[in-house]
N, C-alpha and C positions, 0 to 999 in steps of 0.2 A: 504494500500500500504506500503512497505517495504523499508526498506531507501534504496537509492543509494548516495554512498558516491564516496568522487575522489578531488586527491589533492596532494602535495609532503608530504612525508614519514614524518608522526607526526603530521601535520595540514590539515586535509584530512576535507572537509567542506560538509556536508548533502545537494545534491541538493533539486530544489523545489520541491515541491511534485506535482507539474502540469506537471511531467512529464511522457513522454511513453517511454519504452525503451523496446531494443529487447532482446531476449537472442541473444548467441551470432550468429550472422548472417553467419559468415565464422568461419568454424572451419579444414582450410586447412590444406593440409599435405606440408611441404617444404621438396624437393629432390632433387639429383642434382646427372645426368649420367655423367658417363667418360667415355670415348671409350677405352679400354687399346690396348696395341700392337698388340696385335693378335687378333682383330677383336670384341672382347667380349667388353660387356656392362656392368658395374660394378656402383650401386647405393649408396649414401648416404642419409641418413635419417634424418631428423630436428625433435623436436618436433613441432607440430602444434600450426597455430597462429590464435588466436581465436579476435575476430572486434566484436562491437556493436554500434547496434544506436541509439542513444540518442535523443528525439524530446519535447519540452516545448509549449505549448498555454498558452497566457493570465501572461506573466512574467512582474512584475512591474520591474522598472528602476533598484529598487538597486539587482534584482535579476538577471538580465540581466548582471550589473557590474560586480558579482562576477563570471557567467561564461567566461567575458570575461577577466579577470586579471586570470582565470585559463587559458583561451585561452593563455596568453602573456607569460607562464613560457615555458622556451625554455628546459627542460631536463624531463624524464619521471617521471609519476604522479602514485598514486594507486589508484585502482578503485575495487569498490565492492558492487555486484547489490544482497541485501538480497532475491531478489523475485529470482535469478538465484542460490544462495548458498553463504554461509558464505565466501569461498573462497576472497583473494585480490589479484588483479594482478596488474601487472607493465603495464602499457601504455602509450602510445601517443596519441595526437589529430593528429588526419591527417585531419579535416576536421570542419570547423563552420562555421554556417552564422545564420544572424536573422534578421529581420525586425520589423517594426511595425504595429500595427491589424489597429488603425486607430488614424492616428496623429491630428483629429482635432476634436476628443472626450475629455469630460473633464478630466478623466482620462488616459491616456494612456497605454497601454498593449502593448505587442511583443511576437513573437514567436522565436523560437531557434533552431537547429537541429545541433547535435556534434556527427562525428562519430571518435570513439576508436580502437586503433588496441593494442592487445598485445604485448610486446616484447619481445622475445627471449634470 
């Protein structure tokens, strides 16, 4: 498996490798019509923003911590999934949550699921 990395610009931190992730799940187009004066339809064009989703089984505590102090940074982060291409993009979380597999085992595990959206 190929690293996927993600983190602010310089300290970008190796997730766990219990990870699955997708490529990118939405690779939309962003447009936006105007109606001009005389009736006609006139379009603009965005580049497309392209979302992934991230899923962890079986994360011990301190691996869990560091997804969630990347959960708590409030401005966008880089991310770069080697199994999709060397490429780095600029993102956001729009999405985390996790639980635990079973809190009254001697060791404890979680799971995690973070979904990515690029930005524009």
């Amino acid at each position: 498996m190929a690293d996927i990395k993600l983190g602010i610009s310089g300290s970008e931190v190796t997730l766990a490798h219990t990870v699955t992730s997708s490529l990118p799940t939405n690779v939309g187009k962003t447009m936006k019509a105007i109606t001009m004066g005389d009736g006609s339809v006139r379009y603009a064009f965005y580049a497309g923003q392209r979302s992934w989703s991230l899923n962890w089984v079986h994360l011990t505590a301190a691996q869990l911590a560091a997804l969630i102090t990347l959960r708590g940074y409030n401005q966008t982060l880089r991310y770069q999934n080697n199994d999709e291409s060397a490429t780095w993009y600029t993102v956001v979380i729009t999405a985390f949550s996790y639980d635990v597999i079973d809190p009254t085992a001697s060791t404890v595990y979680y799971v995690a699921s973070m979904a990515l959206e690029e930005t524009v």
